[in-house]
C-alpha positions in Angstrom: 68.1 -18.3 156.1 65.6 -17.4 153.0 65.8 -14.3 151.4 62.6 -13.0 149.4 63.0 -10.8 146.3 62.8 -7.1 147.8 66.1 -8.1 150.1 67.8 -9.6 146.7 67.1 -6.4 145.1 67.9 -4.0 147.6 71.1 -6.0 148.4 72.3 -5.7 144.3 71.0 -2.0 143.6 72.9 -0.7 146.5 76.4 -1.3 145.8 75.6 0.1 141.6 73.9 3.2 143.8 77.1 4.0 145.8 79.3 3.5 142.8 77.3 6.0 141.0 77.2 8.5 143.5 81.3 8.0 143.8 80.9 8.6 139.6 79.1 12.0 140.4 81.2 13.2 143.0 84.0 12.8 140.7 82.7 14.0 137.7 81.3 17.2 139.5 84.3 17.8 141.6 86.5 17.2 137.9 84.2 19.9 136.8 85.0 22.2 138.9 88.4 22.2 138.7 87.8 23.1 134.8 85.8 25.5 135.9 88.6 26.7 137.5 90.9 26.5 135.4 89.1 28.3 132.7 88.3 31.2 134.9 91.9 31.9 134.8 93.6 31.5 131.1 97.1 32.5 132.5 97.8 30.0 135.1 96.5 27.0 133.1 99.9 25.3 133.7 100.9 27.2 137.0 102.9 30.3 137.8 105.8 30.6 135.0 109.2 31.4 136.2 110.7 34.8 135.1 113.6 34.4 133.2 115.8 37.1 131.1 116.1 37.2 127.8 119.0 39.2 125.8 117.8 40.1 122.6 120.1 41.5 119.7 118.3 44.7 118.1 119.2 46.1 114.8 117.9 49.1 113.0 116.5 49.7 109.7 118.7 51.4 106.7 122.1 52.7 107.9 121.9 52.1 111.5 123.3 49.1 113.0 123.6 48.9 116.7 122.9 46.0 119.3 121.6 46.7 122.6 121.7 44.2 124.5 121.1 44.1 128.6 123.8 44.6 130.7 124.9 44.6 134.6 122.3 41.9 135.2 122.5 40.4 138.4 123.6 37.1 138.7 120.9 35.6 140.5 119.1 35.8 136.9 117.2 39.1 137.9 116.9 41.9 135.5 118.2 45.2 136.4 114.5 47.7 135.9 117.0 50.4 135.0 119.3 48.9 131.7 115.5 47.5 130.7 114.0 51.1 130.9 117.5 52.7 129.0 116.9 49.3 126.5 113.4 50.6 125.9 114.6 53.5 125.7 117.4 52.9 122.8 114.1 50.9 121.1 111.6 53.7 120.9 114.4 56.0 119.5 115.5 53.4 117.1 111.8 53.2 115.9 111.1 56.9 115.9 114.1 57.7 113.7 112.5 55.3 111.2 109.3 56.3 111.6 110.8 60.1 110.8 111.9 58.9 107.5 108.6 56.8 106.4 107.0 60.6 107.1 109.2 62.3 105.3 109.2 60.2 102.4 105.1 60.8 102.4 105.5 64.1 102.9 107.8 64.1 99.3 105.1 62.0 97.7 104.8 58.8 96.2 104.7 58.0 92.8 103.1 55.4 91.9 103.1 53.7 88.2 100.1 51.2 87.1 101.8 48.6 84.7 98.5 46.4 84.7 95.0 47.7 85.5 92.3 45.5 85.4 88.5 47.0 83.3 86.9 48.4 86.1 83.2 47.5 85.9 81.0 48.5 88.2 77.9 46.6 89.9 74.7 46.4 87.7 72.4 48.2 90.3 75.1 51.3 90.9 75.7 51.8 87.2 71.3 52.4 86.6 71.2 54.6 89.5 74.2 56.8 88.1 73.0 56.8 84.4 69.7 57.5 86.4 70.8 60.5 87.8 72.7 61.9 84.9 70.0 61.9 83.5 71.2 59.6 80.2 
């Protein structure tokens, strides 16, 4: 059997041709997926498992109290309610501190300068006010 040059060509082009195409499926297909991916941050890694956390929470100044949750289910739920009264306890904690930053405003705050820098002020602003004084 004699083979000429076009059948020697074809023959060796057409395996490189399929392997490329497999290349390009892959790599759009790959793309895709990224695509994907991207188009929703939050489930990069999958859907997370909800777990509850107890946190300890202490007030500023005199207060000191913990709330912490309680009468959680034991299948690792959390109870809506003791998170609302947590939240609750929280936002109280927060606007009793809160109150006292306002009031202490409201008394006024001295302040005492122990170092001040020279104040100098930019070229083009110092003309246009000695302009306009007239000096």
């Amino acid at each position: 059997m004699e083979m000429n040059a076009s059948s020697v060509a074809v023959a060796s082009t057409t395996p490189g041709r399929s392997i490329r195409t497999a290349w390009t499926i892959t790599a759009v297909a790959l793309g895709l997926l990224v695509v994907d991916r991207l188009a929703s941050p939050g489930d990069v890694l999958g859907p997370a498992p909800a777990s509850a956390q107890v946190r300890s929470v202490s007030g500023g100044g005199g207060d000191s109290g913990a709330a912490t949750m309680q009468d959680e289910p034991s299948d690792g739920r959390v109870n809506p309610a003791e998170q609302r009264k947590q939240m609750i306890s929280e936002l109280r904690t927060v606007n009793q501190r809160l109150d006292r930053i306002e009031a202490m405003l409201a008394r006024g705050v001295s302040v005492k300068v122990v170092d001040m820098p020279e104040l100098r002020l930019p070229k083009a602003l110092e003309d246009r006010l000695m302009e306009r004084s007239g000096n």
